[in-house]
KOLGU-4560 file (N, C-alpha, C; in nm, 3 decimals, padded with zeros to 5 digits):
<recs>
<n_xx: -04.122 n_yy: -01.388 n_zz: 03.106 ca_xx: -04.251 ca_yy: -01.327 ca_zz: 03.126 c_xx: -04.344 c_yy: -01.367 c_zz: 03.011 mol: A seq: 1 type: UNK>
<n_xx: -04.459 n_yy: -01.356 n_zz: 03.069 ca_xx: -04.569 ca_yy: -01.392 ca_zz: 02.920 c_xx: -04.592 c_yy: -01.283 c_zz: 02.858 mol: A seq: 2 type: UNK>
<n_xx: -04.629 n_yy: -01.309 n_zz: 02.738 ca_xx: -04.679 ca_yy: -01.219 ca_zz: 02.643 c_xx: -04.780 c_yy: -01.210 c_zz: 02.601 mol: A seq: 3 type: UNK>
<n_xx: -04.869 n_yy: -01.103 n_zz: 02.514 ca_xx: -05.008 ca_yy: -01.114 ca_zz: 02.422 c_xx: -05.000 c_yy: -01.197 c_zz: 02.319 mol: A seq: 4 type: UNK>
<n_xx: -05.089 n_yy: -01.271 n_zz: 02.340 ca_xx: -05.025 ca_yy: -01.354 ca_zz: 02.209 c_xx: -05.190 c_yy: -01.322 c_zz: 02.108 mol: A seq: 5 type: UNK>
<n_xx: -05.107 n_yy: -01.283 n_zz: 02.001 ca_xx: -05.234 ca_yy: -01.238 ca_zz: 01.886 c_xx: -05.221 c_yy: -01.310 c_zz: 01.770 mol: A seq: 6 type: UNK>
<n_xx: -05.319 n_yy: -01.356 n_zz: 01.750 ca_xx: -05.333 ca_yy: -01.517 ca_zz: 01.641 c_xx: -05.436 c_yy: -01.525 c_zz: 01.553 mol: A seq: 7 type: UNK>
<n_xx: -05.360 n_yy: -01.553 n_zz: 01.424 ca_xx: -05.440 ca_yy: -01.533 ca_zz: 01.327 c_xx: -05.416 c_yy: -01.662 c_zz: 01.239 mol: A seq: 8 type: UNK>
<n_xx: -05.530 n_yy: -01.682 n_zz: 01.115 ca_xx: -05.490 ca_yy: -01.756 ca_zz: 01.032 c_xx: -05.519 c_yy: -01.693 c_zz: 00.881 mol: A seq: 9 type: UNK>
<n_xx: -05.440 n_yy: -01.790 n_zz: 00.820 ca_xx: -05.454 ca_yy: -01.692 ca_zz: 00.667 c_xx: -05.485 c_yy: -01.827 c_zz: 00.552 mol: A seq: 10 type: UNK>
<n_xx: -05.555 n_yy: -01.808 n_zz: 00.470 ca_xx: -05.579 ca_yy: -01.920 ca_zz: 00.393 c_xx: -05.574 c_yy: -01.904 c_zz: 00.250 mol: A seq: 11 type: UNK>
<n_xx: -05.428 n_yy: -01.920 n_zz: 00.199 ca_xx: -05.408 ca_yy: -01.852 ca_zz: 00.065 c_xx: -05.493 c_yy: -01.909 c_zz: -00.019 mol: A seq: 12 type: UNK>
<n_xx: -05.559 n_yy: -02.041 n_zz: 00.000 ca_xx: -05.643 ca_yy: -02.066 ca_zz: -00.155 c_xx: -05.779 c_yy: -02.005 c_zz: -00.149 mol: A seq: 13 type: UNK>
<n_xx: -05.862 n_yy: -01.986 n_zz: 00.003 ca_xx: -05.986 ca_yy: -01.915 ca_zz: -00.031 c_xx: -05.971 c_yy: -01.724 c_zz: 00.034 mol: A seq: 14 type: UNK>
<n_xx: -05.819 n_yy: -01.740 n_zz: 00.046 ca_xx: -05.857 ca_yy: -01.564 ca_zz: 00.071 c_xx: -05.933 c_yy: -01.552 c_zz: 00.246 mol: A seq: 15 type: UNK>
<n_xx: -05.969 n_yy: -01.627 n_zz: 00.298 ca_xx: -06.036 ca_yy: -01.604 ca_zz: 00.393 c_xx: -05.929 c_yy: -01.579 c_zz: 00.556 mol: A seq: 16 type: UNK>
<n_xx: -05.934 n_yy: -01.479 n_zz: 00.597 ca_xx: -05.828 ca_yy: -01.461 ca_zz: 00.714 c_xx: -05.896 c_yy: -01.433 c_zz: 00.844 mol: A seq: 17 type: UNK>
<n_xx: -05.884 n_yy: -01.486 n_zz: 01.001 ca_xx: -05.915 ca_yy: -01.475 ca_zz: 01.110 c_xx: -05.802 c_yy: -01.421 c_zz: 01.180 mol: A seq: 18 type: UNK>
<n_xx: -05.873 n_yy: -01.385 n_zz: 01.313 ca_xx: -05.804 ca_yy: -01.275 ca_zz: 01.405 c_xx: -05.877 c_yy: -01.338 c_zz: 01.573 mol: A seq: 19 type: UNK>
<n_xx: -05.818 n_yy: -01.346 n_zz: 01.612 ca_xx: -05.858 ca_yy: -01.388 ca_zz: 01.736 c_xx: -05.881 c_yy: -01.251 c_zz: 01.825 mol: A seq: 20 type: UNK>
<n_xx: -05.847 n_yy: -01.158 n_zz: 01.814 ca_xx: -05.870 ca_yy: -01.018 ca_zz: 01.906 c_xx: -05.870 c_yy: -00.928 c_zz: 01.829 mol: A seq: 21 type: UNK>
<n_xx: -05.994 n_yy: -00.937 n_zz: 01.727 ca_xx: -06.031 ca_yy: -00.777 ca_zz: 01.650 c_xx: -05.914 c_yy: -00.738 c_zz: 01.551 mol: A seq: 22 type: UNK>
<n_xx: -05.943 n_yy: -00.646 n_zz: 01.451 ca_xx: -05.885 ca_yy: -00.611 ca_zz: 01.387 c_xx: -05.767 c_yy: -00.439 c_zz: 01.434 mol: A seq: 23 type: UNK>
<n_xx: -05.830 n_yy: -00.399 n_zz: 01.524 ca_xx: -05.737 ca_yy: -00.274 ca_zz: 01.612 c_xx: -05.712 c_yy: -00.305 c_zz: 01.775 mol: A seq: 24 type: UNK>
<n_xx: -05.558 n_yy: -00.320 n_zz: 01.746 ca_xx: -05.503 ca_yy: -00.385 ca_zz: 01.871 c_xx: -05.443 c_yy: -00.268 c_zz: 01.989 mol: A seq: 25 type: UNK>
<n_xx: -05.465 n_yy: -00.259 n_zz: 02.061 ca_xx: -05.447 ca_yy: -00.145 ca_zz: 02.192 c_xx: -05.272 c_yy: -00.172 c_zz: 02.250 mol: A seq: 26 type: UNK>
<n_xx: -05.178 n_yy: -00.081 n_zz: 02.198 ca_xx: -05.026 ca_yy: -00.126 ca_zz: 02.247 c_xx: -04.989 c_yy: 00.006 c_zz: 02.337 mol: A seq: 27 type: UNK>
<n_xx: -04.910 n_yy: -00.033 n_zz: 02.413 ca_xx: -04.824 ca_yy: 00.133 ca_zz: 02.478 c_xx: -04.710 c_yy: 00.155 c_zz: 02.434 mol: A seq: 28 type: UNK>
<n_xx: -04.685 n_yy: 00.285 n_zz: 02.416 ca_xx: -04.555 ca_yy: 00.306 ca_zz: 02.350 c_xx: -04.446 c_yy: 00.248 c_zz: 02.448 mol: A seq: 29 type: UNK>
<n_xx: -04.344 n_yy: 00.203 n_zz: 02.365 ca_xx: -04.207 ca_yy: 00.153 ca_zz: 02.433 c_xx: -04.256 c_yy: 00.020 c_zz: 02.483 mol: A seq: 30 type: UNK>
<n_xx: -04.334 n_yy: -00.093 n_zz: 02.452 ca_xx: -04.346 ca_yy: -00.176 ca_zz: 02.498 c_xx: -04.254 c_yy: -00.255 c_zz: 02.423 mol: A seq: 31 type: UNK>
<n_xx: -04.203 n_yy: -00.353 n_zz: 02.495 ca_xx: -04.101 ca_yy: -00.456 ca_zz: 02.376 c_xx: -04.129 c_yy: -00.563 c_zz: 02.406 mol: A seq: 32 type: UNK>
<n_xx: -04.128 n_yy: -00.653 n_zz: 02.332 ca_xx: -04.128 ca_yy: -00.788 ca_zz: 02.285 c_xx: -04.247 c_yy: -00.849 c_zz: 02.390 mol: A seq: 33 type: UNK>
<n_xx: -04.315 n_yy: -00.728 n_zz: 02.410 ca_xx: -04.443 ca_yy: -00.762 ca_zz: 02.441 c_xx: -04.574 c_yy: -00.854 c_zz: 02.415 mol: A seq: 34 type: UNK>
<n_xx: -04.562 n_yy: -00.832 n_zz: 02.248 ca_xx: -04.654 ca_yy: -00.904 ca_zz: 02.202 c_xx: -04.593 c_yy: -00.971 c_zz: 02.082 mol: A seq: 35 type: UNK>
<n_xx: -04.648 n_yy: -01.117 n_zz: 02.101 ca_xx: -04.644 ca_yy: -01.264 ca_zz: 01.997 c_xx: -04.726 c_yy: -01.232 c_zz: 01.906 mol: A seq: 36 type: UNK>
<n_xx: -04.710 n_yy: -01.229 n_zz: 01.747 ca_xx: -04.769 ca_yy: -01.234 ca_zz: 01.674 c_xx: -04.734 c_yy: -01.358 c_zz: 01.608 mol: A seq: 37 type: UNK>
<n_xx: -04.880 n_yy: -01.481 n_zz: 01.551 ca_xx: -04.878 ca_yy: -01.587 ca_zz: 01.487 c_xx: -04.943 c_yy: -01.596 c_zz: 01.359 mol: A seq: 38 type: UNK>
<n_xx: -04.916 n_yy: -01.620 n_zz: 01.304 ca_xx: -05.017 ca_yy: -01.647 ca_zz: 01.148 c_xx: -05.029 c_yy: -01.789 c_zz: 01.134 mol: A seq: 39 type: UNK>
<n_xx: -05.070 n_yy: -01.894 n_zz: 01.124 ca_xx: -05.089 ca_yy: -01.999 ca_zz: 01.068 c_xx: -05.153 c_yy: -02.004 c_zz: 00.886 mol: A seq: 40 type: UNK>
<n_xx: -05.076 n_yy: -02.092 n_zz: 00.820 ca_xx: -05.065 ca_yy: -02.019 ca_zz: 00.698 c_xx: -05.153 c_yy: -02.132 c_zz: 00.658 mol: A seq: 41 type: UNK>
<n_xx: -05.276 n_yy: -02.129 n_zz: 00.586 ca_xx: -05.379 ca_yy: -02.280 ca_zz: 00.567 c_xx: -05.340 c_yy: -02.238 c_zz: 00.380 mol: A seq: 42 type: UNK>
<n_xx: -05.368 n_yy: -02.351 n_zz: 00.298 ca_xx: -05.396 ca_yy: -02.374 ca_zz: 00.184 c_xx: -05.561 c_yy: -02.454 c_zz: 00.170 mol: A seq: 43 type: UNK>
<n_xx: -05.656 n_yy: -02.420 n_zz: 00.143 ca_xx: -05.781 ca_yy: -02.503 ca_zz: 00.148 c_xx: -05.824 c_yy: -02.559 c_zz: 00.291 mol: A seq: 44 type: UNK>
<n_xx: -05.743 n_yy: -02.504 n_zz: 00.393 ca_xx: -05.801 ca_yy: -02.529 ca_zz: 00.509 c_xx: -05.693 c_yy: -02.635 c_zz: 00.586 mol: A seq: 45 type: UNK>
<n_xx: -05.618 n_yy: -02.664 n_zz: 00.490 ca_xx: -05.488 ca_yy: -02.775 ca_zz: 00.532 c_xx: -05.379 c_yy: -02.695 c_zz: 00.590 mol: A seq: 46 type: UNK>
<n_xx: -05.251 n_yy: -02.732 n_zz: 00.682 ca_xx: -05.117 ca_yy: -02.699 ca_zz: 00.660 c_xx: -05.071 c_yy: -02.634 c_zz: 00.541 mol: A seq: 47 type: UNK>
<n_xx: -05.019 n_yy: -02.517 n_zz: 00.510 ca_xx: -04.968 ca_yy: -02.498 ca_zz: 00.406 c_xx: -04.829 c_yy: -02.564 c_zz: 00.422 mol: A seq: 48 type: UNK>
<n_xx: -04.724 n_yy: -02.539 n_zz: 00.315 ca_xx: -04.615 ca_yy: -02.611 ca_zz: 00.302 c_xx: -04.555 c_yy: -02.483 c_zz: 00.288 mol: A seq: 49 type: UNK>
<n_xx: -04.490 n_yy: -02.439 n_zz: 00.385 ca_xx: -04.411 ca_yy: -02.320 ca_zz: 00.378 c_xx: -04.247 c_yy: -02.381 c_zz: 00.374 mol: A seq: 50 type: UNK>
<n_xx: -04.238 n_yy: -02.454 n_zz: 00.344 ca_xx: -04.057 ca_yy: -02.520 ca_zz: 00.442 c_xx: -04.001 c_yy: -02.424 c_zz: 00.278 mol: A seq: 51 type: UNK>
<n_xx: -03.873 n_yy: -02.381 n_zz: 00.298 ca_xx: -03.766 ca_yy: -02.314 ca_zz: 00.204 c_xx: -03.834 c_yy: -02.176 c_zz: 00.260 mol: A seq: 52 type: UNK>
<n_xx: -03.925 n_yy: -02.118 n_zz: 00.284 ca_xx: -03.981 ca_yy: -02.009 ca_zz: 00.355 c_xx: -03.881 c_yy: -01.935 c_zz: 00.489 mol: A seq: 53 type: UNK>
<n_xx: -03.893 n_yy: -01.818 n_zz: 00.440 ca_xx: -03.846 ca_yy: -01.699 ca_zz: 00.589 c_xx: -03.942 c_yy: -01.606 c_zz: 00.625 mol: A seq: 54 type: UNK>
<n_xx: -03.962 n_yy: -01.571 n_zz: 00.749 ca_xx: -04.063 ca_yy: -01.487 ca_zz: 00.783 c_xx: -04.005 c_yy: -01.360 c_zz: 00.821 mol: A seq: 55 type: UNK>
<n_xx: -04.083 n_yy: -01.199 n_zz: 00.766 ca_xx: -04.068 ca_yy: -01.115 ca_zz: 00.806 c_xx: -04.180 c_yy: -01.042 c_zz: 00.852 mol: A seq: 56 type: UNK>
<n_xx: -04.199 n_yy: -00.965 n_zz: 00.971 ca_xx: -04.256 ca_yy: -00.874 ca_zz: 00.994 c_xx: -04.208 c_yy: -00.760 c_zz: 00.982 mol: A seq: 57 type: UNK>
<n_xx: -04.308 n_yy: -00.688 n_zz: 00.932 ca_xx: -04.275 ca_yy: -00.500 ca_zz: 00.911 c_xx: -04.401 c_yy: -00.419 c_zz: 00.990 mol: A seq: 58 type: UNK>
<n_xx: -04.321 n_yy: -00.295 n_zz: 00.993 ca_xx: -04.444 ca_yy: -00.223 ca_zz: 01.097 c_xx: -04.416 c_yy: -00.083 c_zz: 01.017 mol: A seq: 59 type: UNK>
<n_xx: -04.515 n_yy: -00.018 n_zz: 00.964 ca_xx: -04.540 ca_yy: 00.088 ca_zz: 00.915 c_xx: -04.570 c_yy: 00.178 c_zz: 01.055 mol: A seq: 60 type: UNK>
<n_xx: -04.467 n_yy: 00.269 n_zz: 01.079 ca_xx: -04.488 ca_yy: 00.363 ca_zz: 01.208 c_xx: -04.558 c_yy: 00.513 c_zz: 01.158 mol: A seq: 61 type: UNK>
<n_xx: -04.638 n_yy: 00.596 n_zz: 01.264 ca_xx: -04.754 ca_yy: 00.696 ca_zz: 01.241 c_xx: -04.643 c_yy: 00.816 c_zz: 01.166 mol: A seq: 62 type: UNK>
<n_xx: -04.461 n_yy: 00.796 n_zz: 01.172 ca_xx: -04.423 ca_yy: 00.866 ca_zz: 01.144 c_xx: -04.389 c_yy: 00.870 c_zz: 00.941 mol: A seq: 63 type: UNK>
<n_xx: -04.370 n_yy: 00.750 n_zz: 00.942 ca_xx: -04.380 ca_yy: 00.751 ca_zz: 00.778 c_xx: -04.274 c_yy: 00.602 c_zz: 00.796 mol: A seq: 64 type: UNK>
<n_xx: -04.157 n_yy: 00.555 n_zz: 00.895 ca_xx: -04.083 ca_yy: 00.489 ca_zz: 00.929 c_xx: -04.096 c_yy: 00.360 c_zz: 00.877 mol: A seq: 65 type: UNK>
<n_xx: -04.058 n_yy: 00.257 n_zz: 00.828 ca_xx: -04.092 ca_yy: 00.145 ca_zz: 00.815 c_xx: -03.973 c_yy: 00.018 c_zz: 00.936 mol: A seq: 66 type: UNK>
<n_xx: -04.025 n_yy: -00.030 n_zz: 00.988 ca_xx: -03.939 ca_yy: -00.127 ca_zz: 01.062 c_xx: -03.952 c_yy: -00.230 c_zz: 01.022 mol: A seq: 67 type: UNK>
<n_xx: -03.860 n_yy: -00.342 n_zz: 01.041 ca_xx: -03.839 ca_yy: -00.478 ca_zz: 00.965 c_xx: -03.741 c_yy: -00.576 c_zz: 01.078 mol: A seq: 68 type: UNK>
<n_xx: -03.805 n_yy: -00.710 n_zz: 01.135 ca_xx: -03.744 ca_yy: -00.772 ca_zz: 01.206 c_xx: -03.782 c_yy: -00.926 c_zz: 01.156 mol: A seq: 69 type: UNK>
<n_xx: -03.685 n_yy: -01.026 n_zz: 01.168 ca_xx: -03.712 ca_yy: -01.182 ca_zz: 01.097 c_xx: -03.797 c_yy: -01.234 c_zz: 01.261 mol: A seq: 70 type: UNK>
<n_xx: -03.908 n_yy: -01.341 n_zz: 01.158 ca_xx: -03.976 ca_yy: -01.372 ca_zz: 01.233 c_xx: -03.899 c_yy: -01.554 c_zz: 01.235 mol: A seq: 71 type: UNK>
<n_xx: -03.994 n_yy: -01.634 n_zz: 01.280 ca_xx: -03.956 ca_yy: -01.780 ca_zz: 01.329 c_xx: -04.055 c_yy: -01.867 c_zz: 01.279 mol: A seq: 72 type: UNK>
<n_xx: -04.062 n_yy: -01.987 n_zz: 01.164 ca_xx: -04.154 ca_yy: -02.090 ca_zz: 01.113 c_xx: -04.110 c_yy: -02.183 c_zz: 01.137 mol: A seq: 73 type: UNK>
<n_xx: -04.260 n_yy: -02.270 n_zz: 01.192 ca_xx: -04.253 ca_yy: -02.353 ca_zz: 01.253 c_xx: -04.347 c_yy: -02.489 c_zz: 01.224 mol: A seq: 74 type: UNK>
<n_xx: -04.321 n_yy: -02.569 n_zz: 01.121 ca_xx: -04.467 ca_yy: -02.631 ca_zz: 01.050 c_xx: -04.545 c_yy: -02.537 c_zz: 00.953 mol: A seq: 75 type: UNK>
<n_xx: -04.640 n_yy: -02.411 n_zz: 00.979 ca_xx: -04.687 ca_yy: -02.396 ca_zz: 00.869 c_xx: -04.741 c_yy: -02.232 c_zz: 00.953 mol: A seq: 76 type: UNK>
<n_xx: -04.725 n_yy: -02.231 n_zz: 01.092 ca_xx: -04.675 ca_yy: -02.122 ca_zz: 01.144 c_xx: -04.538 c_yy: -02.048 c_zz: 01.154 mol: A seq: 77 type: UNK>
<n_xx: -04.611 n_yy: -01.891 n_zz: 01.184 ca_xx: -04.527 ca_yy: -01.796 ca_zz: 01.128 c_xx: -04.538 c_yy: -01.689 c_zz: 01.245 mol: A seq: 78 type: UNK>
<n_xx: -04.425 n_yy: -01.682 n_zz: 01.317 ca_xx: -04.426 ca_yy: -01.568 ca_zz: 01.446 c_xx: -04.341 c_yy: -01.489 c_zz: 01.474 mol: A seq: 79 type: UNK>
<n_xx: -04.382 n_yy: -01.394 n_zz: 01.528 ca_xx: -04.280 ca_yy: -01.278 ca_zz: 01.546 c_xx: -04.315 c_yy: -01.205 c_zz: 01.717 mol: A seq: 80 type: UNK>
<n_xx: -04.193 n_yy: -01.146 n_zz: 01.716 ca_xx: -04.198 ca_yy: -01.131 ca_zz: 01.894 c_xx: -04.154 c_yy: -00.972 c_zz: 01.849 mol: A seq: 81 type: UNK>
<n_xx: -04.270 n_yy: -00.890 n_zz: 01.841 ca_xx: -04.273 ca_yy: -00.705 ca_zz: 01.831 c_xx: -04.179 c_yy: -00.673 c_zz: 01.913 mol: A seq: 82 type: UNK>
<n_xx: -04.057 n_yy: -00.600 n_zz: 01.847 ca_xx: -03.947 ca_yy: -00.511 ca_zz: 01.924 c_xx: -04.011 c_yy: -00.373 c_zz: 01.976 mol: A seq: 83 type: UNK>
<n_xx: -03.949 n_yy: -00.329 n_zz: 02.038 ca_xx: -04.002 ca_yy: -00.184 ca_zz: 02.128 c_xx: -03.944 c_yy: -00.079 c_zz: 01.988 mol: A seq: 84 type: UNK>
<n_xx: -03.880 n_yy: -00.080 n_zz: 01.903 ca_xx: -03.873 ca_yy: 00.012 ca_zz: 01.775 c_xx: -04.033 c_yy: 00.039 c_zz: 01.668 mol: A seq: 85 type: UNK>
<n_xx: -04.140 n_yy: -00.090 n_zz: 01.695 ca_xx: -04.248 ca_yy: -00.102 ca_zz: 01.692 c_xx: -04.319 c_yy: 00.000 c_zz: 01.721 mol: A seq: 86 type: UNK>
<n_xx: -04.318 n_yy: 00.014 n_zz: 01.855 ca_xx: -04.388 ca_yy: 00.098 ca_zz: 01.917 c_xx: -04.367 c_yy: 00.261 c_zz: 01.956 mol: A seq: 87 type: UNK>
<n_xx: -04.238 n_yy: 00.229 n_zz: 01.915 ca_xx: -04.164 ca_yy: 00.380 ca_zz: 01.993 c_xx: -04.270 c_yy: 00.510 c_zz: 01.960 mol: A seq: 88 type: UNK>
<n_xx: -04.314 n_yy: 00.508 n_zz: 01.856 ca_xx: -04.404 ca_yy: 00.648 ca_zz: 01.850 c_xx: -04.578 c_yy: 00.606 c_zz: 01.885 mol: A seq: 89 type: UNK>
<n_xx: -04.611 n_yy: 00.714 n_zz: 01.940 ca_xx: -04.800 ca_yy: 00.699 ca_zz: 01.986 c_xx: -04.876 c_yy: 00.731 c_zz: 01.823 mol: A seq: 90 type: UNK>
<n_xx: -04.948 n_yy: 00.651 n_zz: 01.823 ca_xx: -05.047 ca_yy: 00.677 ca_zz: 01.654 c_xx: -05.076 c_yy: 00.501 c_zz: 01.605 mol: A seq: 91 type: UNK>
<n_xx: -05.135 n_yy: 00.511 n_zz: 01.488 ca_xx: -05.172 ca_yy: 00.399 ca_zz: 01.422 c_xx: -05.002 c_yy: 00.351 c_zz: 01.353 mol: A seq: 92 type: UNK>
<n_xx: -04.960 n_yy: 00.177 n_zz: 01.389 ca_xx: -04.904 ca_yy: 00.114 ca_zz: 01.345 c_xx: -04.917 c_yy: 00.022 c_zz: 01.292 mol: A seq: 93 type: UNK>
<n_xx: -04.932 n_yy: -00.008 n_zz: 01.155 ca_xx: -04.947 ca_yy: -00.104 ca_zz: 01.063 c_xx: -04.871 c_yy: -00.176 c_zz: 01.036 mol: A seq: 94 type: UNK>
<n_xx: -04.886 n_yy: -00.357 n_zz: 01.089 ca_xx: -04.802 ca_yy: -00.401 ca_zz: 01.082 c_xx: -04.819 c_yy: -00.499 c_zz: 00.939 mol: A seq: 95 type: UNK>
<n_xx: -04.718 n_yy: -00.618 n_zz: 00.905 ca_xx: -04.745 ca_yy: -00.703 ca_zz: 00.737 c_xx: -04.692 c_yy: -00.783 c_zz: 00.803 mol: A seq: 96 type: UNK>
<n_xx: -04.705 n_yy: -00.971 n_zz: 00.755 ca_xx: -04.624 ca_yy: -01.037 ca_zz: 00.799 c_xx: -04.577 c_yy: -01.054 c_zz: 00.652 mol: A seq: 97 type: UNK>
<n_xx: -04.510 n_yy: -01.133 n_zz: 00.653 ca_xx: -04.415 ca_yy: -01.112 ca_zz: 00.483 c_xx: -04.377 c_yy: -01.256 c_zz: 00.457 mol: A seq: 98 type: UNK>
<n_xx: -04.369 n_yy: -01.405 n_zz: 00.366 ca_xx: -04.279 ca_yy: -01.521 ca_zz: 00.370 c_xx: -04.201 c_yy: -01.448 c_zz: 00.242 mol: A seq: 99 type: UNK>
<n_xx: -04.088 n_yy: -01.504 n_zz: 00.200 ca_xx: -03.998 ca_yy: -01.479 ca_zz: 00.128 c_xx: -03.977 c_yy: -01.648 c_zz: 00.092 mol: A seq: 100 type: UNK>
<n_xx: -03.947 n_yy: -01.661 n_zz: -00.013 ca_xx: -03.976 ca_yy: -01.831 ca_zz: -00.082 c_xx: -03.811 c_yy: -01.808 c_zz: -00.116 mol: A seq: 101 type: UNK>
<n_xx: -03.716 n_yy: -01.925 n_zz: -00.134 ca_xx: -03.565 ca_yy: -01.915 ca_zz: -00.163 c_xx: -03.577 c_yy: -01.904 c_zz: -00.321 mol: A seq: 102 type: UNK>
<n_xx: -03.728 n_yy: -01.932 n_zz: -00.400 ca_xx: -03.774 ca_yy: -01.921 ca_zz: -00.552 c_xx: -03.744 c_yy: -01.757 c_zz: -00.573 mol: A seq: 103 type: UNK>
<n_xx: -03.796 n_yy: -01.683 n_zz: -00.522 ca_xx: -03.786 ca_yy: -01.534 ca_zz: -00.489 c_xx: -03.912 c_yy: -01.516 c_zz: -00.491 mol: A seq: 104 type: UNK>
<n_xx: -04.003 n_yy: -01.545 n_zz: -00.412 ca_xx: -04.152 ca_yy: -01.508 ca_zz: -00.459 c_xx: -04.156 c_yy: -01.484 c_zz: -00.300 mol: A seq: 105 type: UNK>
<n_xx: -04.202 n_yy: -01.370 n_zz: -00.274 ca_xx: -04.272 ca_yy: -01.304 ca_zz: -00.162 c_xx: -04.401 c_yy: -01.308 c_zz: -00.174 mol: A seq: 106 type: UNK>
<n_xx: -04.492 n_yy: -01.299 n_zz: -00.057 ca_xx: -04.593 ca_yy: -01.318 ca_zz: -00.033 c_xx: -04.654 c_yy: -01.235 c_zz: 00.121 mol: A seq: 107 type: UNK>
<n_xx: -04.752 n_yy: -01.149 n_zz: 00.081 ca_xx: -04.825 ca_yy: -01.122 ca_zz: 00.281 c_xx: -04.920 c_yy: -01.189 c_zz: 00.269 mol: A seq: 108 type: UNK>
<n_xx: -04.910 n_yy: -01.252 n_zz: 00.410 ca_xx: -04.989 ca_yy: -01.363 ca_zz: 00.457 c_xx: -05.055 c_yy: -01.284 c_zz: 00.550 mol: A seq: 109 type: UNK>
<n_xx: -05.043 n_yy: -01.162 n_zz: 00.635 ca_xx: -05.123 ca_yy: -01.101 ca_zz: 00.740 c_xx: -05.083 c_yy: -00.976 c_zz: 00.734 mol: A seq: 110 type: UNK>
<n_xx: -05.211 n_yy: -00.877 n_zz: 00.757 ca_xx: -05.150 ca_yy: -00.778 ca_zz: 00.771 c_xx: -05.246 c_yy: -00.742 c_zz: 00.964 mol: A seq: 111 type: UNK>
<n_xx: -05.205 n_yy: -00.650 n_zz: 01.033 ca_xx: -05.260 ca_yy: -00.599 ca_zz: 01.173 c_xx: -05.186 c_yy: -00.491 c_zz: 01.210 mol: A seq: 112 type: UNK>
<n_xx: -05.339 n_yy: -00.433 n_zz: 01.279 ca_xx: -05.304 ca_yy: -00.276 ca_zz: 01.335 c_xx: -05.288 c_yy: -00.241 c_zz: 01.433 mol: A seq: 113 type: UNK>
<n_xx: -05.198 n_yy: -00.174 n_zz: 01.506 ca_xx: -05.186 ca_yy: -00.118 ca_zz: 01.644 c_xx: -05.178 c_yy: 00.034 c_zz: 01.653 mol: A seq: 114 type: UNK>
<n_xx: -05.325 n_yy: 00.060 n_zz: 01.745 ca_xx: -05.298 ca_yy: 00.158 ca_zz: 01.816 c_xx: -05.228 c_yy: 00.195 c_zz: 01.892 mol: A seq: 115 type: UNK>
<n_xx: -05.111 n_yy: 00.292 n_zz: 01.905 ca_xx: -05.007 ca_yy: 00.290 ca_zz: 02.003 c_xx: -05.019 c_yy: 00.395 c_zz: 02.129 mol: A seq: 116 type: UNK>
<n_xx: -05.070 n_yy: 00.432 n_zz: 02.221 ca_xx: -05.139 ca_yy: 00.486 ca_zz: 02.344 c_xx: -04.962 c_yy: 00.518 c_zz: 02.377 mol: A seq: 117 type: UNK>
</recs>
C-alpha cells in the first residue's frame, strides 16, 4: 500500500530546513507505518556525506513517552516508516530525526509534529 510521504530537507552548513506539507501534520491514532518520513541531508546545498552514519527517529508522545525506531540511508537521505507505537495516544507528537556518526557524534537533522486525531 502507499504511504504519506513527508519530505524535508536540512542543510547543516546554512541552518536552513524545508518541509513539503507544513510544519503540523494531521495523523489518526493507531495508524502504522502509515507515513514515510525523508530528510535529505544538504551541506551548502550539496549531498551531504553521511556514509559511517545510522538513522534514528524518535517521537516524543502527548504522554511524556519517548519512542525510538532505526531509520534507512540512502546517499545522503534519511527515512523512516512511523510505527503505530507513534501514534497510539491522541495529542501533539513530536517527532526528531537523529544520525549517529561511528566517531560518536550525534546530530538532529529534522525535527516534525503530529497532531494525533
Amino acid at each position: 500500500m502507499d504511504r504519506w510521504l513527508v519530505s524535508q530537507s536540512a542543510d547543516l552548513a546554512t541552518g536552513k530546513i524545508s518541509i513539503s506539507t507544513g510544519q503540523t501534520i494531521h495523523a489518526v491514532r493507531g495508524n502504522a507505518l502509515s507515513i514515510e518520513w525523508s530528510v535529505e541531508v544538504l551541506n551548502d546545498g550539496e549531498p551531504a556525506d553521511i556514509s559511517g552514519c545510522s538513522c534514528l527517529a524518535y517521537a516524543v508522545r502527548p504522554d511524556g513517552t519517548t519512542c525510538v525506531i532505526g531509520g534507512s540511508i540512502n546517499g545522503s537521505v534519511c527515512t523512516a516508516k512511523l510505527p503505530q507505537q507513534f501514534f497510539a495516544l491522541v495529542g501533539r507528537v513530536d517527532c526528531l530525526m537523529n544520525l549517529a556518526h561511528s566517531d560518536g557524534t550525534t546530530i538532529t537533522v529534522a525535527v516534525i509534529r503530529f497532531d494525533v486525531q
